[in-house]
Structure formats: C-alpha cells, structure tokens
C-alpha angles and dihedrals in degrees: 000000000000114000105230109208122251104255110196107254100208112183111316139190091281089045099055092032085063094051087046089051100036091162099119124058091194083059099047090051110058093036084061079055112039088040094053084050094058094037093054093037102048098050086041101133097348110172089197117104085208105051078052095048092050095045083056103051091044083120086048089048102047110024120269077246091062080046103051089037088055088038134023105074092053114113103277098241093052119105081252100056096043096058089045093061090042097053080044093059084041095064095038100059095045085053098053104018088150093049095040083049090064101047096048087048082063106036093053094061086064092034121045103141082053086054105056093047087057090056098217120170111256123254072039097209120162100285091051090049092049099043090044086058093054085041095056097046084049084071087072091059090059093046096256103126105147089059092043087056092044093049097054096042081055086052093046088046089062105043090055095049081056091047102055085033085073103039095055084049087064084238113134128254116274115258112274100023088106092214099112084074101040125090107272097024123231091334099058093040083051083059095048083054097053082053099054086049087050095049093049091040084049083052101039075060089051093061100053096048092053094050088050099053089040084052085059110037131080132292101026113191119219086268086048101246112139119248110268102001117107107289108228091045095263113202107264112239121266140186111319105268120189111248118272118250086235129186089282088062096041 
C-alpha cells in the first residue's frame, strides 16, 4: 500500500461554517476536536518552514475571534483546548512583548527551573519572549506536542510568579495584562494564569498516556500509533470544563 504523505489541514470550509452555525453543541464540539486532529497531524514532522510558519500564525490567518469560537469552550485538557490556550498566550504576548517581557524578568527570579523549561532568551526582552512562543507552537510541527504543552505551561508559570511579584511589591500591572481591570486585580489574574499552566501541563499528560496505551495496544502501525486511534496521540476528551480566563483575557 502505498503510504500517502501527511499534508497540514489548516481551518477549512467545515471548520468556519461551524463556527458560523454554532447551534448545536454536539456539532461544535466534535468539529474543535476533528479540526485540532488534522491541524496537529498534518503539520506532524513537516520538514517545510512554511507549513511551520503557517502553523504558527493560524491565529494571524484567521482572526484570534474564529480561534476562540472553534475552540474556547473545548475541556481544557482536550487537543482543542490546548491549542486554543496556546494560540491565546501567543497573542497575547505579541500584543504586549514589552509587557510579557516584565513579567517574565520577575517570575523567573522565583522560578528558574521553570525557566529553563520555557526556553526564553536570556536576557528574555521582547523580541526573545515573542520569538520563544513561536518557538514553542513550531514543536507541533515536529510532533512534539506534550513538550509543546509543558513549555508553554513553564512559560505561563513565570509569567505568573512575575505577576503576583509585582503585585505584592504595590507596583502596577504592566500595560496590556489586562488585570488591573479584572476582579481580584494582578493577584487573581496571577492566579488565571497558574490555571491555564495546570490545564496544558494535564494535557501534555493526555497525550502521553494515549500514545502509551496506543503503543500497547493491537494493530501498531510502523509510527506506533495504534490502527484506528488519533495519530499524534490527541488528548482524548474529558468532562466539559468552562474555558479558562487565560493570559488573552487577562
């Protein structure tokens, strides 16, 4: 049998129509999580820059809105709502690089190990936090999707120790967190931010647990998926969480 080659599956017609519709919960749901599939398993070890670049700037493409429609009502720990948070910090940090830049500064005082696992330049200014992010989504071009999750929850985990740094210091947010104007001020949103790290490391753990049970199960393929089952390991879906007040909300 011939082995036909991945080819990346961006956001398609049946993707945007059921953000259009959005009548049937049922619907929505399945098309968050059919369209992350193809998106993570079409890019899945690409050696093209620009099916990675691409893959990158989704949110760019489509709008942050089409994103957070697909995507932000998913379980948190589903494929869907972990790319949703990541294209989320993503935004938010290209919005605000000077601001992102700060917060990390200060986290990573209280953090390092975090640090390290976010992978920031160092010293990490506002070019270094924008280009680690893209960094960061570029691993799920290269099909490695748990340590893209657990790089940007160590990301998230910094700039949150900087965040509530500050703000137990009495100095004011940094422009563009939003959490000035948010109940519960800097601290609270401190706290928003420590979820969303929670929910990608709880999916980055997902996905190992599916690829090991994959791995043992019947019917392996020659990339050890097993036949059948989500290739790229997709989290599976969980209990319907409410979506997280991530770093793009504040």
């Amino acid at each position: 049998m011939v082995d036909h080659p991945r080819r990346p599956a961006f956001l398609g017609p049946a993707a945007i129509d059921a953000v259009r519709g959005g009548g049937d919960p049922a619907l929505r749901e399945e098309a968050a999580q059919t369209t992350a599939r193809l998106i993570v398993d079409g890019a899945r070890g690409s050696d093209d820059e620009q099916v990675a670049a691409r893959l990158v700037g989704l949110a760019d493409e489509h709008g942050l809105e089409v994103l957070s429609s697909l995507w932000s009502d998913a379980p948190a720990d589903s494929l869907a709502g972990a790319l949703w948070r990541l294209f989320a910090l993503r935004q938010w940090v290209h919005t605000d690089p000077v601001g992102a830049a700060r917060e990390f500064e200060e986290g990573r005082r209280s953090a390092p190990v975090m640090e390290v696992v976010a992978g920031v330049g160092d010293p990490p200014g506002p070019d270094e936090v924008r280009s680690s992010v893209d960094a960061v989504l570029r691993g799920l071009a290269r099909g490695d999707v748990p340590t893209t999750f657990e790089r940007a929850a160590a990301f998230a985990r910094v700039v949150a120790a900087g965040r509530a740094a500050r703000a137990a210091q009495g100095l004011p947010p940094v422009s563009g967190s939003g959490s000035a104007d948010r109940p519960g001020g800097p601290t609270e949103s401190a706290v928003r931010l420590v979820r969303t790290a929670e929910q990608l490391e709880s999916a980055a753990r997902q996905v190992r647990l599916e690829r090991f049970e994959n791995a043992s199960g019947p019917g392996q393929d020659d990339d050890g998926d097993a036949g059948g089952g989500p290739s790229g390991g997709a989290p599976r879906t969980g209990p319907p969480h409410g979506a997280t007040d991530g770093p793009a909300r504040g």
